[in-house]
TIGUMI-327215 format. One record per residue (C-alpha): residue in three letters; z, y, x. Coordinates in steps of 0.02 Angstrom, whole numbers, padded with zeros to 5 digits, always signed. Each point is the difference from the previous one (the first is absolute). Example, Ala and Ser with C-alpha at 12.3 -4.5 7.8 and 13.67 -1.06 7.14 Angstrom:
<nodes>
ALA+00390-00225+00615SER-00033+00172+00069
</nodes>
This chain:
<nodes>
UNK+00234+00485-00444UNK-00082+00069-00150UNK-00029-00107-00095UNK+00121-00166-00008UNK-00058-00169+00036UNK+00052-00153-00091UNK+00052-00136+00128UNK-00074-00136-00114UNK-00161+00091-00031UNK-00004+00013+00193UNK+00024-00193+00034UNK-00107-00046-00121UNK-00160+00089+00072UNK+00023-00039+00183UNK+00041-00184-00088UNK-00158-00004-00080UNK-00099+00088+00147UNK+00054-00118+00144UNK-00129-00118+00001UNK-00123+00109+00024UNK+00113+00142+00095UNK-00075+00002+00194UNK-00159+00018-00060UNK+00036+00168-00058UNK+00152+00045+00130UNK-00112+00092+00121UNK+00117+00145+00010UNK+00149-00075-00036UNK-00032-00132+00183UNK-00063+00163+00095UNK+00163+00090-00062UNK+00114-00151+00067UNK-00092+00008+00184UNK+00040+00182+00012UNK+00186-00018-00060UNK+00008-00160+00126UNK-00055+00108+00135UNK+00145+00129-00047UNK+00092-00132+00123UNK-00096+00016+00141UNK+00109+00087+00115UNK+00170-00097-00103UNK+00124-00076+00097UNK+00038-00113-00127UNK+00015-00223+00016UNK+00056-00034-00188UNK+00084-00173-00032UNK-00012+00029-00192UNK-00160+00086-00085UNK-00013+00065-00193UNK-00180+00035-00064UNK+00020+00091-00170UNK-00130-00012-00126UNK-00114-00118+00128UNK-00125-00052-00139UNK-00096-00090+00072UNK+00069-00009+00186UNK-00121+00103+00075UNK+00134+00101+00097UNK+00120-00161+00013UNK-00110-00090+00112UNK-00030+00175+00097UNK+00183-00007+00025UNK+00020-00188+00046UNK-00160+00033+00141UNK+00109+00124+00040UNK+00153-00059-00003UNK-00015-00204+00052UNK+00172-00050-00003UNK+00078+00098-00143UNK+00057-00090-00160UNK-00116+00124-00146UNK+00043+00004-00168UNK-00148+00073-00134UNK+00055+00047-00139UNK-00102+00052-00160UNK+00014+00059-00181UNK-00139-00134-00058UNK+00035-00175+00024UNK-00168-00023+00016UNK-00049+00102+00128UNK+00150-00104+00094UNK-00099-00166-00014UNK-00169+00081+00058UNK+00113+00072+00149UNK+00077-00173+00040UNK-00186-00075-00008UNK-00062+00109+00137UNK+00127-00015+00124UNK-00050-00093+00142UNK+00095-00153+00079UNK+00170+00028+00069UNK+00013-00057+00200UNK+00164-00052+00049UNK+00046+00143+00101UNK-00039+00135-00159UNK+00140+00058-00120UNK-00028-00072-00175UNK-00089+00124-00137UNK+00043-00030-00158UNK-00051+00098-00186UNK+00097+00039-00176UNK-00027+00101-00134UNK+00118+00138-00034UNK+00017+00180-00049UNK-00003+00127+00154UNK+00134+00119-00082UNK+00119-00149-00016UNK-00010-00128+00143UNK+00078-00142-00009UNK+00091+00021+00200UNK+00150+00023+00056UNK+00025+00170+00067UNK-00055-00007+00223UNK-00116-00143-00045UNK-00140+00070+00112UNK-00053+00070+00177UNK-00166+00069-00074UNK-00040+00033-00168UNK-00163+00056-00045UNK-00115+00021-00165UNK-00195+00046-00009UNK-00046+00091-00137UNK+00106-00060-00134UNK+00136+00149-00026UNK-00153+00085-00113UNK+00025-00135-00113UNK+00164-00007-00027UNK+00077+00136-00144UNK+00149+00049+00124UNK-00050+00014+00171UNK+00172+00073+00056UNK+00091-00150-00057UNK-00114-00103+00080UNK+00033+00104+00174UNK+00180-00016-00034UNK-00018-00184-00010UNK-00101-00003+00149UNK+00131+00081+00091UNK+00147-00113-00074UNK-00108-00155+00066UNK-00022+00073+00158UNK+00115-00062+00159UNK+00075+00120+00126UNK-00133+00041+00145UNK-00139-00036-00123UNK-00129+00092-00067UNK-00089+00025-00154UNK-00201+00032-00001UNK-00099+00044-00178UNK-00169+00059-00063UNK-00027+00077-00184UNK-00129+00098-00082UNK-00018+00193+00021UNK-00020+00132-00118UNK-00192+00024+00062UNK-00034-00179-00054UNK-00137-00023-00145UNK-00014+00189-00003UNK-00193+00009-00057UNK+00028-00143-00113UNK+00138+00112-00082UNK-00097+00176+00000UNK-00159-00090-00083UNK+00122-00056-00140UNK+00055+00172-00007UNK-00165+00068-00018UNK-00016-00117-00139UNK+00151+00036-00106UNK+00152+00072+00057UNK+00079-00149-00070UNK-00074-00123+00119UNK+00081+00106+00160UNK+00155-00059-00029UNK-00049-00186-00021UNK-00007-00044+00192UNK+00173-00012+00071UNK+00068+00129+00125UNK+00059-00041+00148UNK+00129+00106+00127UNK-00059+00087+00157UNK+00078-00025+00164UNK+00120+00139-00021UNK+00098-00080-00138UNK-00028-00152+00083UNK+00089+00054+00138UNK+00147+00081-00078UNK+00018-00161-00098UNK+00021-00070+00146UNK+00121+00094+00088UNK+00121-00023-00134UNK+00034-00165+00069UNK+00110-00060+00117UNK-00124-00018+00145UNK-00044+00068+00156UNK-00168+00068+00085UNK-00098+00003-00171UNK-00184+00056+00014UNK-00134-00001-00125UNK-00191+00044+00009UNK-00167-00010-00105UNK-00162-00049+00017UNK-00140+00004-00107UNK-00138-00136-00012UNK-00173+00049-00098UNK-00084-00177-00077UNK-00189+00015-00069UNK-00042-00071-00151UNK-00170-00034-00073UNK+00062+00077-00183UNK+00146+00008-00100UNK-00010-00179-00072UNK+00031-00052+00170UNK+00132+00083+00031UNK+00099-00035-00140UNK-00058-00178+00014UNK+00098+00012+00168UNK+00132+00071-00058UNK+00014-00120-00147UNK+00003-00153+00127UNK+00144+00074+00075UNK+00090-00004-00146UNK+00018+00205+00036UNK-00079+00049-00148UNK+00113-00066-00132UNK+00144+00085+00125UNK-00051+00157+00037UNK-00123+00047-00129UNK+00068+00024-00176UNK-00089+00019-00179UNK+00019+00158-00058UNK-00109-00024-00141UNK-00084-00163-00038UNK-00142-00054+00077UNK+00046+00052+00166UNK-00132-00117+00066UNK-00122-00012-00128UNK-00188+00026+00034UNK+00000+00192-00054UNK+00122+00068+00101UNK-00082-00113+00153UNK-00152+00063-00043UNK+00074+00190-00011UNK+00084-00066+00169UNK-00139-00042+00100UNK-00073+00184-00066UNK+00142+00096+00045UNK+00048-00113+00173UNK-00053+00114+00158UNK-00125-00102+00106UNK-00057+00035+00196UNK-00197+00036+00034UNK-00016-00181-00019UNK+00067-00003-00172UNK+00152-00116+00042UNK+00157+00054-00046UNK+00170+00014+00097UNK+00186-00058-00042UNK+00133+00088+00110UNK+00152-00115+00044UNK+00150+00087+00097UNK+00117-00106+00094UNK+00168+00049+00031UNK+00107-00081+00133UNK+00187+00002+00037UNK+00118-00066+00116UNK+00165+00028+00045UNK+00169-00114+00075UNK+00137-00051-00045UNK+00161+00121-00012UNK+00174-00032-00052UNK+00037+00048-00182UNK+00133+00150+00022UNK+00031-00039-00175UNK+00034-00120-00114UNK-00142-00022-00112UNK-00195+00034+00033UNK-00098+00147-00063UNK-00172+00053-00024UNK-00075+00153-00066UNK-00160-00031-00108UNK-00155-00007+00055UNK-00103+00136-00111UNK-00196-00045-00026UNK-00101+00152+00032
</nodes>
């Protein structure tokens, strides 16, 4: 990445946005059903699920409709977003594996190594300041036979927000963080010990009545503190939203539009030629 994260920065704003989180997590549920249906044609019964960053546990209970009988694990940076995840889960029946949450950091988990058939994370690699570690860890969690499924940011995400800041001062261009393409994310990848790895992109277009809505959104995600920095003071202060919703692109019927691109990857599990684990970096475009 471009620009480095700060793991307790991180926690603290998906801490402090997870009351309030699926209110704003239109694209971040729509992103989870696609990655879900990444399994449709999967051969694949899993007796022991990880969900990495599962905020809320959107995708966790996607997994346990899913997968009935598996025992799920969530796992997320923000103890908080833990409890609202525990909260929403429905009742257990006898005959479903337990699901159970903790708060931990995705580029050390707290597993022994073959801990899991199926180990998956929905958008949360963007968020995290080494996403190669936290593939390697992925991998080190992951049981023989099993497979690994992620989604993560693209470089084309939050490209008009970035060019408007651009066109504002060539300061502000720099102040949304990059994300990788699928290229690198694929090499990354393949540096693994894994087998069958495949990667692919979407990109999803959200309308937004102005630019105070959409960085309201993004703010109730807890995004903005994440992948927005402050060049220069102010960053949201009424002039440059002002000078924002003047230089923001709009369609004939003025709204404006925010791209997201998803990136997914999948890929099984291989046994390690080597001793140790590496990863190449995964370089922001």
């Amino acid at each position: 990445m471009s620009k480095t994260l700060n793991p307790m920065q991180v926690r603290r704003a998906f801490g402090l946005a997870s009351a309030n989180y699926d209110r704003h997590a239109v694209v971040q549920r729509e992103i989870g059903d696609r990655l879900l249906q990444h399994m449709a044609f999967t051969k694949i019964e899993p007796q022991r699920i990880l969900d990495i960053g599962c905020g809320t546990g959107y995708f966790t209970r996607l997994l346990r409709q899913r997968f009935r009988r598996a025992d799920i694990t969530g796992l997320d940076l923000a103890f908080s977003m833990t409890q609202q995840a525990r909260k929403q889960q429905p009742r257990r029946r006898p005959w479903q594996g337990r699901t159970r949450f903790l708060a931990a950091d995705a580029c050390l988990l707290p597993f022994a190594d073959a801990s899991f058939d199926l180990v998956c994370s929905n958008l949360a690699m963007q968020w995290v300041s080494a996403p190669e570690i936290m593939m390697r860890e992925m991998r080190r969690v992951l049981a023989p036979g099993g497979l690994m499924l992620f989604s993560t940011f693209g470089r084309r995400t939050l490209t008009e927000l970035r060019q408007s800041l651009a066109h504002i001062h060539p300061a502000y261009e720099h102040s949304v963080l990059r994300f990788p393409d699928v290229m690198d994310l694929g090499d990354a990848l393949m540096q693994l010990p894994v087998a069958a790895p495949v990667t692919d992109a979407d990109l999803i277009t959200v309308s937004y009545p102005n630019v105070h809505a959409l960085i309201r959104e993004l703010k109730g995600l807890g995004a903005s503190a994440s992948a927005i920095a402050r060049p220069v003071k102010g960053l949201y202060g009424r002039r440059l939203l002002r000078e924002l919703e003047r230089r923001y692109p709009r369609d004939d019927s003025g709204r404006i539009q925010a791209s997201f691109e998803a990136l997914y990857a999948q890929a099984w599990f291989e046994e390690d030629p080597q001793d140790g684990l590496n990863c190449i970096p995964i370089r922001a475009a």
